[in-house]
C-alpha angles and dihedrals in degrees: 000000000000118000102187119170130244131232111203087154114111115259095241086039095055088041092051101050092043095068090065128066102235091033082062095055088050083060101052087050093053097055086046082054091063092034098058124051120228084226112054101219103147143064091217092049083054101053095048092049082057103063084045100062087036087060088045097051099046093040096245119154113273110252126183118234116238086198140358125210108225119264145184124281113231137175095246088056090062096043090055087048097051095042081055094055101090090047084060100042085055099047081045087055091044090052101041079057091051094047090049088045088055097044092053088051095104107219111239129198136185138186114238109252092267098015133090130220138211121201130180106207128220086272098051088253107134127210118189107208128211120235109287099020136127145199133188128186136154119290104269087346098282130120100198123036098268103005116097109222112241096252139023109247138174137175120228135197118184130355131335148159116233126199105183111201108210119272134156080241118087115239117220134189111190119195122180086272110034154011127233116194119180131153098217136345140086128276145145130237125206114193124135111181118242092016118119102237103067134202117342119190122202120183127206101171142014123352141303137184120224132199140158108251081222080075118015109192096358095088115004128150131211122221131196130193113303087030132109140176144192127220107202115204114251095000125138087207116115119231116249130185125251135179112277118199085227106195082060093049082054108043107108089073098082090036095269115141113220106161109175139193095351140138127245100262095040091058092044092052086054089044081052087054105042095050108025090234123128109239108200127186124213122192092343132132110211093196127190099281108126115226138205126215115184119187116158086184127045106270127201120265091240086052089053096044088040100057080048099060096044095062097050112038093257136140126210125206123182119236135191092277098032129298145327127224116212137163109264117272092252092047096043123110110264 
């Protein structure tokens, strides 16, 4: 008969702990664990438990049988196998630990500076980030080894596409300003942390409710498809919806560049983003004039930098790490 062990660690579990010594021999326990039963019934079971504790004892490496010849059940077998019961309790409690150790660890993923990611999440539900974007959620979405938690949520920080797929658990996305909560539909969500303008919400299908996390339930919006919204940090001001050109709030998905309503720097940190590229200024006031870029295809980083300029009586210069924005000559300060 074949007594083959079973893995029911997680893979990235297994492949964790075996890179350490004592995580290895966490692993080797808990493959005697499902070798050996708690209740020796079997000649063959005891048999198998024997060369265990005759590896142990010696000090041999521990191998797993790929068959056992039946023998025959003695006293002294089940003594050895009761005297090993606490060992195994306590290998079960340390890998339960690890296991625990392992669930409470939040996935994070980011979008490379000028790539884009798609992820699919635990529940099948898929979010396609920006370049230079994260999100962080719960590791399958549970919050305890076994026990769902009693919504999906993630943490974003920058800018992603959602597509929801339907579930009798809310799905929420929480960015530093607010807090957007829907059960199944597609939208985007604009926050990157430490910039001014906050969190912008633009939905394509479906609906989603919208309030700042300042003041949860007390002024939230809902949004339906064709809507958008924009949570300003530290504003009294309620959210209210308001139409979204959607296909232009989308854009950068298929590579597209539609910056709106935005001020200088704003639009040159994205620039940063989207091309990998540092973007310096030397000796210029951004001022608070809001800008638009419009691109249905992907442009080059020089086109873009180069409208810009353009506009505002700028020059643009490349460096070693990227370019560098000035006042033109005839305009700079002597």
């Amino acid at each position: 008969m074949s007594a083959a062990p079973r893995h029911p660690l997680p893979p990235e579990l297994r492949d964790e702990l075996a890179e350490r010594t004592e995580g290895q021999e966490l692993v080797q326990v808990w493959d005697l664990l499902a070798l050996v039963d708690p209740v020796p019934g079997s000649p063959e079971k005891e048999e198998v438990w024997q060369r265990v504790s005759a590896d142990i004892a010696t000090g041999r490496p521990i191998l797993t049988p790929a068959s056992s010849p039946t023998v025959t059940h003695d006293i002294a077998a089940r003594r050895r196998f009761r005297s090993a019961a606490p060992l195994a309790i306590a290998a079960t409690l340390a890998v339960a630990v690890g296991l625990g150790v392992w669930q409470s660890r939040p996935v994070i993923v980011q979008a490379p500076l000028g790539e884009q990611l798609a992820v699919t999440l635990p529940d099948g539900s898929t979010a396609e980030l920006n370049a230079g974007s994260s999100l962080e959620y719960a590791r399958g979405f549970r919050r305890l080894i076994g026990l769902p938690a009693a919504s999906r949520d993630v943490e974003l920080n920058g800018e992603a596409y959602f597509s929801v797929v339907r579930s009798g658990k809310p799905f929420t996305v929480t960015t530093d300003e607010a807090r957007v909560t829907v059960l199944g539909t597609s939208f985007v969500v604009r926050a990157h942390r430490g910039e001014p303008d906050g969190t912008l919400v633009g939905v394509e299908s479906g609906r989603v409710r919208v309030e700042p996390v300042s003041s949860l339930g007390d002024s939230a919006v809902e949004l339906v498809a064709g809507q958008e919204t924009l949570v300003r940090r530290d504003s009294n001001t309620p959210p209210v919806a308001g139409p979204v050109d959607i296909e232009r709030l989308t854009l950068w998905r298929s590579g597209g560049l539609a910056l709106v309503n935005l001020p200088l720097d704003a639009i040159f940190r994205e620039l940063e983003r989207r091309y990998a590229v540092d973007i310096r200024l030397r000796g210029v006031a951004v001022g608070e004039e809001r800008l638009a870029v419009y691109y249905p295809e992907r442009p080059s980083i020089e086109s873009v930098l180069n409208d810009l300029c353009t506009i505002r009586g700028l020059r643009f210069t490349r460096t070693s790490r990227g370019f560098e924005i000035s006042p033109q000559l005839e305009n700079a300060a002597p």
